[in-house]
N, C-alpha and C positions, 0 to 999 in steps of 0.2 A: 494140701496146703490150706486147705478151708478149711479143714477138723483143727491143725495147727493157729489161726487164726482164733477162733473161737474158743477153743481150750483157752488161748494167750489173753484172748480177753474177759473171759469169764473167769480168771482165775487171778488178775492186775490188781481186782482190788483188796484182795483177802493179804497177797504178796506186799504191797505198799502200805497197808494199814499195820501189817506185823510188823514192817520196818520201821513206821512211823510211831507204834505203838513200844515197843522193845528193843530195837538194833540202834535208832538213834539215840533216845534217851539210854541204852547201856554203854554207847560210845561215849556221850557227853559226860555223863558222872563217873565213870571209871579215867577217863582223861584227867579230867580235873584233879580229881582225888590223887592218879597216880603223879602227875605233875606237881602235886604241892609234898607228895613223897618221895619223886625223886631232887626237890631242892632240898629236902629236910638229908636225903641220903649224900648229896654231893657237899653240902657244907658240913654236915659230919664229917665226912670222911675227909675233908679239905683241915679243917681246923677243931675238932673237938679232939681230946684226948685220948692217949692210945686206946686204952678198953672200948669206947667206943665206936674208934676207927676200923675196930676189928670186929664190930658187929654187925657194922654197915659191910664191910669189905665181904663179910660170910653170907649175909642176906643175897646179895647183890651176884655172888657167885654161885650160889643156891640157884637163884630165879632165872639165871645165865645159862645156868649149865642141865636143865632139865626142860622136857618139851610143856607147853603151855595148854596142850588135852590132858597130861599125867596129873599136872598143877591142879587144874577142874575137877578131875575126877578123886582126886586126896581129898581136896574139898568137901565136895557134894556127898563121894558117897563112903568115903574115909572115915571121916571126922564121925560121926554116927554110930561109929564105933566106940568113940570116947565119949561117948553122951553128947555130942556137940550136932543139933539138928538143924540144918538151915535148906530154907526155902529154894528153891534155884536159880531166881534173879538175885537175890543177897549172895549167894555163893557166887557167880559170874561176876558180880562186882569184885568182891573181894582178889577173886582170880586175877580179873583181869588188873585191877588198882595196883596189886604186888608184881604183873609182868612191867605195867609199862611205868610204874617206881623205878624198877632196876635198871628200864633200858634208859629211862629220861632222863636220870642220876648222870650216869655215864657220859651223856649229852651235857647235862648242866654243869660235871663237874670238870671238861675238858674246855669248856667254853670259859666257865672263870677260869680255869688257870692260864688262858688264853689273854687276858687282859694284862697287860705291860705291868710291871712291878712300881712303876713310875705312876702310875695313876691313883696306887694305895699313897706314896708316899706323896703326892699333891694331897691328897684329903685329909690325911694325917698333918700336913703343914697348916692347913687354914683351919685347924680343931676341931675337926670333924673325930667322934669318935669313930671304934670299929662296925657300930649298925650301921650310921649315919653311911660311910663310905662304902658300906657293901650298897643300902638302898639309892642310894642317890649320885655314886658313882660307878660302882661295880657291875651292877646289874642291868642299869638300861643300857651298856656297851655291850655287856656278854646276852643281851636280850637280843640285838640286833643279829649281832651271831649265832645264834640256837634256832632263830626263824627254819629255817631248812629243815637242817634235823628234824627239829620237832613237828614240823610239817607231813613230813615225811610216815614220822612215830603214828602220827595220829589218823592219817588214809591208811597205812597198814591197819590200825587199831580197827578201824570202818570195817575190813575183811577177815579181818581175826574174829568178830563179833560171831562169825556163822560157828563157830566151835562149841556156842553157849548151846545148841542142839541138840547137843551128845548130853548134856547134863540137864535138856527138856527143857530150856527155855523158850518159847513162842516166839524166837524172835523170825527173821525172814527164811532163813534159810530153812527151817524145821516147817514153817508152815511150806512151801516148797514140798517136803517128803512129804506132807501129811495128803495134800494133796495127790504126789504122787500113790501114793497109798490106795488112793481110789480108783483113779484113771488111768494108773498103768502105764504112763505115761513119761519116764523119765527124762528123756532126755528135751522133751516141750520147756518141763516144769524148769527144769536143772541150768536150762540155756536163759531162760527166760528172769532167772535170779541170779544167774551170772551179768544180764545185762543191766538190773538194776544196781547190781554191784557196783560194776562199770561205770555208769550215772552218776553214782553220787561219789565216784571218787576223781573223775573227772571235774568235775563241779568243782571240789574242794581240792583238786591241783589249780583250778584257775583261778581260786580264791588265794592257792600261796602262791600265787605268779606277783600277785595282786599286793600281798602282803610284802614279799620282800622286793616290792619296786619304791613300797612305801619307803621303808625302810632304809632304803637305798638313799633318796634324797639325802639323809644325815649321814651318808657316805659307808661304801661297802665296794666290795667287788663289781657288783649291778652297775653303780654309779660307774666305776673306772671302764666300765665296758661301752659303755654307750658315749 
């Protein structure tokens, strides 16, 4: 138990600086990015014109229907093939930006079509045009309903991040093997980056507990519950 101890702690800070250094920032900018492509995909697909209803609908079945280490590895070490050479944090972004596009799409475009038909035709009455009433009325209601979901989307994303290993990214989980690599030690190293896992996804459930109580207040299921 004291070799366990001391591996645990001699090894805490190499595991948390690689997460703070590469797992958080891949989660943060792959979120975001995929988030602003999956609204771009769900209003596509919602109201832009057939051809490109049908581009969106094929991306989005594409990224759906194929696992998210094949995705990585076309990337990284695919593409290379075509002359196309990218580093392996740019490639984990990309990866990860076009999985969670497709899933957040899905999300955002179930949630607008979620909002009453009645609430276009209030915005359209008082002259609002069609931006106006997506920003100002469509979207902070289907905003309050996508909380979850996307809550959800984005602590997955947190544990999806250890796949960026396979394609040699530094983030935690590879420093993990790298380590083990030395000390022979797997299942210390292996338990011990499953618990930091755990931590920060904990955290960031208490934070959506947090978020949809807020949210709640301007009325939701939370509200009617309490």
């Amino acid at each position: 138990m004291q070799h366990w101890l001391q591996l645990w702690w001699e090894s805490l800070g190499t595991l948390l600086w690689a997460g703070l250094v590469f797992t958080i920032p891949l989660t943060l900018i792959t979120f975001v990015l995929g988030l602003l492509l999956g609204l771009l995909t769900a209003v596509t697909r919602l109201f832009a014109p057939p051809p490109l209803v049908a581009i969106a609908r094929f991306y989005v079945w594409v990224i759906r229907g194929t696992p998210l280490l094949v995705q990585l590895f076309v990337i990284f070490y695919g593409l290379p093939s075509l002359g196309i050479l990218l580093d392996a944090f740019p490639a984990a972004v990309i990866g990860f930006t076009l999985s969670v596009g497709a899933y957040t799409s899905e999300i955002i475009r179930a949630v607008i079509s979620s909002v009453p038909k009645g609430q276009w035709e209030a915005a359209y009455s008082i002259g609002m045009s069609w931006r106006q009433a997506m920003n100002r009325t469509i979207l902070p209601q289907a905003a309050r309903v996508a909380v979850p979901p996307l809550s959800n989307t984005f602590i997955s994303l947190v544990k999806d991040t250890s796949l960026a290993a396979a394609i040699t990214v530094p983030e935690l989980f590879q420093a993990a093997q790298r380590i083990v690599a030395t000390t022979y030690e797997p299942l210390i190293l292996y338990v011990q980056a499953a618990l930091i896992y755990l931590v920060m996804s904990s955290f960031l459930s208490a934070l959506q507990v947090s978020l949809e109580r807020r949210f709640a207040r301007y009325g939701g299921t939370l509200e009617a519950r309490t």
